[in-house]
C-alpha positions as CSV (number, residue, x, y, z in Angstrom):
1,X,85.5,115.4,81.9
2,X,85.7,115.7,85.7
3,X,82.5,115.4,87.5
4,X,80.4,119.2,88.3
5,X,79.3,118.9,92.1
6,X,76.2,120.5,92.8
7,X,75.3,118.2,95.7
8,X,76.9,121.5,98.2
9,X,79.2,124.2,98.6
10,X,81.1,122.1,101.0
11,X,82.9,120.4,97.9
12,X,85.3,123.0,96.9
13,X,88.8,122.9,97.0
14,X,91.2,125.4,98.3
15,X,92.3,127.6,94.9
16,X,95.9,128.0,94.4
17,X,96.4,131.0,95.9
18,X,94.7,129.8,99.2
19,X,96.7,126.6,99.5
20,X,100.4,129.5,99.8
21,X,98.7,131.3,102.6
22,X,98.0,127.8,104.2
23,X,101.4,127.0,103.6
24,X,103.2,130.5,104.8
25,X,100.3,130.9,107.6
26,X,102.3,131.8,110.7
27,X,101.4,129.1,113.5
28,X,101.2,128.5,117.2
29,X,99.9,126.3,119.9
30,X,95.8,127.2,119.9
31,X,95.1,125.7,122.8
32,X,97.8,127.6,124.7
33,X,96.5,130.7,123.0
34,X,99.6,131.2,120.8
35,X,98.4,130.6,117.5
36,X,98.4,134.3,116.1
37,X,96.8,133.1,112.8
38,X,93.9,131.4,114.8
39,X,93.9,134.9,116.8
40,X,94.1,137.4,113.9
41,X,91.2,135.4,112.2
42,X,89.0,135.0,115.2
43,X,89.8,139.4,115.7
44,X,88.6,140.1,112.5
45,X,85.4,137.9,112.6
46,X,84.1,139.4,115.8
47,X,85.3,142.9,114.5
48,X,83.1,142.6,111.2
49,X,80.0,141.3,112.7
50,X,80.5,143.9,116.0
51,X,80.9,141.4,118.7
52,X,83.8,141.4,121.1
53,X,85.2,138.3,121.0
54,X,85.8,135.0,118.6
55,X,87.0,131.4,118.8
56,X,87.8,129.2,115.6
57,X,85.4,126.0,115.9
58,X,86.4,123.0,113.3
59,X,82.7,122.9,112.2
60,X,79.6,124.6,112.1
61,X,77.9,121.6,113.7
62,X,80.3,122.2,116.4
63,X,79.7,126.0,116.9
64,X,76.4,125.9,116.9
65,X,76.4,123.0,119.5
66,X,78.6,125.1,121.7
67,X,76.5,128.3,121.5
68,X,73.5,125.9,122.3
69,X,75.5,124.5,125.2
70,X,76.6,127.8,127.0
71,X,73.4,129.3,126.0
72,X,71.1,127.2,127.9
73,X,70.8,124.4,131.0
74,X,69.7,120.9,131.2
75,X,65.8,120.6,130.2
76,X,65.5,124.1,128.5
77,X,63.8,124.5,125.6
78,X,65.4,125.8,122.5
79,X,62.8,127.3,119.7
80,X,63.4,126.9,116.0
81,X,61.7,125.8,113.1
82,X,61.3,122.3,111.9
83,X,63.7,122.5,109.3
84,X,66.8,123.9,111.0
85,X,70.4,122.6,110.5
86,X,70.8,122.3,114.3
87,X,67.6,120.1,114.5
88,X,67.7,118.0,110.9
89,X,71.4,118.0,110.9
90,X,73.7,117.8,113.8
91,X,72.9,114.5,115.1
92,X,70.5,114.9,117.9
93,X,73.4,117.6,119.2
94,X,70.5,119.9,121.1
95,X,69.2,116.7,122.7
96,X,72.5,114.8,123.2
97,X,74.9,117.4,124.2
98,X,73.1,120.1,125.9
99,X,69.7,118.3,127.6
100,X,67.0,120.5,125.5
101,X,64.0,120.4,124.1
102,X,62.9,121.7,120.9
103,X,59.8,123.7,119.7
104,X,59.0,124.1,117.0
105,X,57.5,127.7,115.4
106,X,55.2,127.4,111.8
107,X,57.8,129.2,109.0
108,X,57.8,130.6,105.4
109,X,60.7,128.4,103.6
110,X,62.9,128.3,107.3
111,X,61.6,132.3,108.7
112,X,59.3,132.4,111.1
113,X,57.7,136.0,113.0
114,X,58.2,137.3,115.9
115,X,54.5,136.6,116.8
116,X,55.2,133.5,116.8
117,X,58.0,133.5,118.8
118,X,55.9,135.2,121.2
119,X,53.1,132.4,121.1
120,X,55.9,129.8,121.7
121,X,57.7,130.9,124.5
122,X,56.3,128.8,127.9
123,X,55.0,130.2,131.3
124,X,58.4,130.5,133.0
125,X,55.8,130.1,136.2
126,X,54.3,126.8,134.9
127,X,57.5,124.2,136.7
128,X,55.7,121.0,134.5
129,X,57.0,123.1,131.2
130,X,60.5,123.1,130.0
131,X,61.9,126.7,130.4
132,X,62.4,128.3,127.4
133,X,65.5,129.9,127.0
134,X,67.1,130.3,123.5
135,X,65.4,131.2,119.7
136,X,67.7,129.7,116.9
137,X,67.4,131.5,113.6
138,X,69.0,130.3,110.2
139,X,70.4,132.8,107.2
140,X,70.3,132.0,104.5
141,X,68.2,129.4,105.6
142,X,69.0,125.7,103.6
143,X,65.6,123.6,103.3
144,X,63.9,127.1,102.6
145,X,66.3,127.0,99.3
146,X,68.3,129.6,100.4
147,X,66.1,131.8,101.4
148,X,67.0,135.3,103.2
149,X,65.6,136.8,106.2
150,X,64.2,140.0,106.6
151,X,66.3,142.0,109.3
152,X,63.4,143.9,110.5
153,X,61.6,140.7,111.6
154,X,64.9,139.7,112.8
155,X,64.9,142.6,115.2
156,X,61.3,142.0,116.0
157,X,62.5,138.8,117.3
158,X,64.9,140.3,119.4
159,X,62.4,141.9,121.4
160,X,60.4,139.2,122.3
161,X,63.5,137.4,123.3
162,X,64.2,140.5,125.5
163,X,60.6,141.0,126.8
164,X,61.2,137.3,127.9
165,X,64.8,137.5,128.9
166,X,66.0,134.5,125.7
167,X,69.1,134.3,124.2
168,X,69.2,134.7,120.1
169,X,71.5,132.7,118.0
170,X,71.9,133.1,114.6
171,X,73.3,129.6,112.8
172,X,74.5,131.8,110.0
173,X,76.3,129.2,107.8
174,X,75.9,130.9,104.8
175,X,75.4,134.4,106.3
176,X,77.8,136.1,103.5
177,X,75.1,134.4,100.6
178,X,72.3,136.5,102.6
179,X,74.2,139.6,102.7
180,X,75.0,139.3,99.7
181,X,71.7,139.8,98.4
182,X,70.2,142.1,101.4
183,X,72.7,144.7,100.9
184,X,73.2,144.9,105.0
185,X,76.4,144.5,106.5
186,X,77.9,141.6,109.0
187,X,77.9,144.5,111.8
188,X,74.3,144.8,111.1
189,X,73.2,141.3,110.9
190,X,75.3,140.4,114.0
191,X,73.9,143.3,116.1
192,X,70.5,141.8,117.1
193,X,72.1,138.6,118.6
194,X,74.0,137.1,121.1
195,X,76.3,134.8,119.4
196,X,76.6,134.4,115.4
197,X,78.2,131.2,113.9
198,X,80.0,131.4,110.3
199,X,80.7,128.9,108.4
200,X,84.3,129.2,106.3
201,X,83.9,125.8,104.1
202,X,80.5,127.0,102.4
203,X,80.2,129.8,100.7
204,X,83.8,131.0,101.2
205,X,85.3,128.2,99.9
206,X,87.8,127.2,102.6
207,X,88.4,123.4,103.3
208,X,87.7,123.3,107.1
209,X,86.3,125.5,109.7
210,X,83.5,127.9,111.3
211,X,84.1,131.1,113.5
212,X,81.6,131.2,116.3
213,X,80.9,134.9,117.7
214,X,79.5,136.8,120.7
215,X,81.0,138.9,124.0
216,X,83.8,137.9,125.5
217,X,82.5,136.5,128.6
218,X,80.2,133.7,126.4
219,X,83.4,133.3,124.2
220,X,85.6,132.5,127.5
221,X,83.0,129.7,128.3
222,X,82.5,128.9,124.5
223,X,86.1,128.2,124.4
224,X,85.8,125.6,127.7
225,X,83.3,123.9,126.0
226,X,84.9,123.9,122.8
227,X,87.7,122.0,124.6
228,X,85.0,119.4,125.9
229,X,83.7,118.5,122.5
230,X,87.2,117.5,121.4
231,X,87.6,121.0,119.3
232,X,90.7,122.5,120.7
233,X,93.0,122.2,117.8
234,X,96.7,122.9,118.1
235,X,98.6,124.3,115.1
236,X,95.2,125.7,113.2
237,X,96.9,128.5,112.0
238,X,97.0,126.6,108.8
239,X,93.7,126.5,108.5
240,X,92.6,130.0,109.8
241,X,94.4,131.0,107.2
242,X,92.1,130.0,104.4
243,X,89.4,132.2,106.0
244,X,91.5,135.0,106.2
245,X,92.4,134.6,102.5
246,X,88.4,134.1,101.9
247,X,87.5,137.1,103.7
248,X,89.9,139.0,101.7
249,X,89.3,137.4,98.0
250,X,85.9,135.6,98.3
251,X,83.2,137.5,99.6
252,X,82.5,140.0,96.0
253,X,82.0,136.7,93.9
254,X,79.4,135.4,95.5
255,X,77.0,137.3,93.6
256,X,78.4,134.9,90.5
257,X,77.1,131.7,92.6
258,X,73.5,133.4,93.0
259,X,73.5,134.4,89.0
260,X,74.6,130.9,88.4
261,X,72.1,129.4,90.5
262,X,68.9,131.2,89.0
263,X,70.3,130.2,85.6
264,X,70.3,126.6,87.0
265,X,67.0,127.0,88.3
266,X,65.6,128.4,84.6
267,X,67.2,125.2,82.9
268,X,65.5,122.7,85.2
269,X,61.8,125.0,85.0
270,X,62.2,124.0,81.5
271,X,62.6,119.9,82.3
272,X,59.1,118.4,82.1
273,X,59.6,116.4,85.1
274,X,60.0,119.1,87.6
275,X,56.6,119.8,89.2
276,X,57.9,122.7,91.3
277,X,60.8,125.0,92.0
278,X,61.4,126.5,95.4
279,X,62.0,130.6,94.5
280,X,66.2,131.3,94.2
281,X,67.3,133.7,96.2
282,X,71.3,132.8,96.4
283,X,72.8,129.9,95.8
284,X,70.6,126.5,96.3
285,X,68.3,125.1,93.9
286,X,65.5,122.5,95.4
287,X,63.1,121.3,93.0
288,X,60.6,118.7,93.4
289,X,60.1,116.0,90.7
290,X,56.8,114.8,89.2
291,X,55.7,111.3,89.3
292,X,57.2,110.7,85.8
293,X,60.5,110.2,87.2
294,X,61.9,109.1,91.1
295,X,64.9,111.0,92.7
296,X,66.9,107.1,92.7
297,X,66.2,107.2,89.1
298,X,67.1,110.7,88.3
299,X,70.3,111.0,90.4
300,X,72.1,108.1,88.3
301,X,71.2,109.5,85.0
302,X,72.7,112.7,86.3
303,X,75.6,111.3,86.9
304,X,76.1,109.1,83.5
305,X,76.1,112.7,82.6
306,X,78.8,113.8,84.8
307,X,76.6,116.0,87.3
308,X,75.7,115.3,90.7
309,X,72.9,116.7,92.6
310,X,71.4,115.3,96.2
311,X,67.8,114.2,97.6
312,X,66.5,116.4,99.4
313,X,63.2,114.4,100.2
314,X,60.9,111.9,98.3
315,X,60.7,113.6,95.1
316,X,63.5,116.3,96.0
317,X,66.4,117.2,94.7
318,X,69.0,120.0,95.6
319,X,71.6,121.8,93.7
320,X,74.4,124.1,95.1
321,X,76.0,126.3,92.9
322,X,80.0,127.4,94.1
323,X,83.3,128.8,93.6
324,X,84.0,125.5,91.3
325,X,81.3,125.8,89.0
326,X,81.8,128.1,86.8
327,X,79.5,129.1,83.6
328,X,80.8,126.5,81.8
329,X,79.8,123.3,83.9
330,X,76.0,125.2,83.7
331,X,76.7,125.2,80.4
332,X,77.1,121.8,80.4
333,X,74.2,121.2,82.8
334,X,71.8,123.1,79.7
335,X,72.8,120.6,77.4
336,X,72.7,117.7,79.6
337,X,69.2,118.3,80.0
338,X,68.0,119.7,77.4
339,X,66.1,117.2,76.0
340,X,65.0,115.8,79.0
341,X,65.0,111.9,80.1
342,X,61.6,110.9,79.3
């Protein structure tokens, strides 16, 4: 039996049917602007989350570094919460790349308030104070298990940031799991902010890529910068074209990843080693194990069992349910723990 990978929903492989639209996809030169797959997919992004321009980043890392970079100057001061992917998980990118600060801001599972935007944004007057100048929000938001954002606090935000003249980013890496489970649409969610990344290797299921958002002028810079960071990729059409194919066969059956994953989450409430369970809301699954058994312990034993899972802390693991688990391999989870390891 071949192994179930729960460790993320970067693990999938292309399905059939996406591998002949990599192989037919019609390709150009990107960086000379002629790839027309690159182009179509980077139309169609903007167009569905209302912004006016696109550019096809090979990573989400990477477009959330750029909007980072054109968003702000040397010794700004971005604000996010402690758990965010472009703080935790993007190598010191803020720091390294772009010459910023971070602040930090108190948050429920990864969402914050706008009140505490508010209390978080420095003097502008006061020169021994970095500047703030950008507010990075995360949806569905990964250390908070998923969890989704209200849009109404979202739009809260976006005053604040107005009031005090900030740029907002959304890091929206698994964006299409929230919206799934919001009901609101990617014109919606992208409408309170000035650039959107979306990540195509998550919950979409393509091998490679993110699509990094805003207006045209931000994308024109995006795209210099882009070039900087060693992104500008020449015949990507192939790869643009599993995120069209996503976008057009991909998006509906994410609501099977979030069934799956409360499922998951009802088989390990059961195990008498979990102490807690983070609440489901799409498609991660973070417990956190009791002193009866360590995560170095528990990860092996998972895997004599043909499962894999990954810490998430001291006593924390994480599961990520995705196109290439299916209700069979949680079948096979059920049994595998069933009765437990004690």
């Amino acid at each position: 039996m071949s192994f179930i990978d729960l460790r993320s929903d970067t693990v999938t492989h292309p399905t059939p049917a996406m591998r002949a639209a990599m192989l037919t996809a019609e390709v150009g030169d990107d960086v000379f602007g002629e790839d027309p797959t690159v182009h179509a997919l980077e139309t169609r992004m903007a167009q569905l989350f209302g912004h006016e321009a696109g550019l096809f980043c090979p990573s989400g890392t990477m477009a959330n570094q750029i909007a980072i970079n054109v968003h702000t100057r040397p010794g700004d001061e971005v604000i996010c919460e402690e758990g965010a992917h472009i703080y935790r998980y993007e190598g010191g990118g803020t720091m390294a790349n772009s010459g910023c600060s971070v602040k930090f801001v108190p948050a429920d599972r990864g969402r914050f308030t706008a009140e505490e935007v508010e209390a978080a944004v420095n003097d502008p007057e006061a020169t021994y104070l970095a500047r703030t100048r950008l507010v990075n929000i995360e949806n569905s938001n990964n250390r908070g298990g998923g969890s989704v954002w209200d849009i109404d606090e979202v739009k809260r935000i976006r005053t604040v940031c107005d009031r005090h003249g900030l740029k907002l980013h959304l890091d929206g890496a698994r964006i299409f799991n929230a919206m799934a489970v919001d009901g609101n649409s990617a014109a919606q969610w992208g409408a309170p902010f000035d650039s959107v990344s979306i990540c195509l290797s998550k919950g979409l299921g393509a091998p490679v890529g993110s699509v990094l958002v805003g207006g045209s002028t931000f994308i024109d810079q995006a795209r210099r910068v882009r070039k900087r960071f060693g992104g500008g990729m020449r015949q990507a059409g192939i790869l643009a074209a599993a995120g069209l194919y996503a976008l057009d066969h991909h998006l509906d059956r994410l609501a099977d990843d979030h069934r799956r994953a409360k499922q998951l989450a009802a088989i390990l409430e059961r195990c008498p080693f979990v102490e807690q369970l983070m609440p489901v809301e799409t498609n991660i699954v973070i417990v956190t194990l009791d002193q009866r058994m360590t995560v170095p312990s528990f990860l092996p034993k998972l895997k004599e069992r043909n499962i894999l899972a990954v810490q998430f802390g001291p006593q924390m693991v994480r599961f990520v349910t995705h196109l290439d688990v299916d209700d069979k391999a949680i079948a096979h989870v059920d049994e595998a723990l069933k009765h437990g390891y004690e």
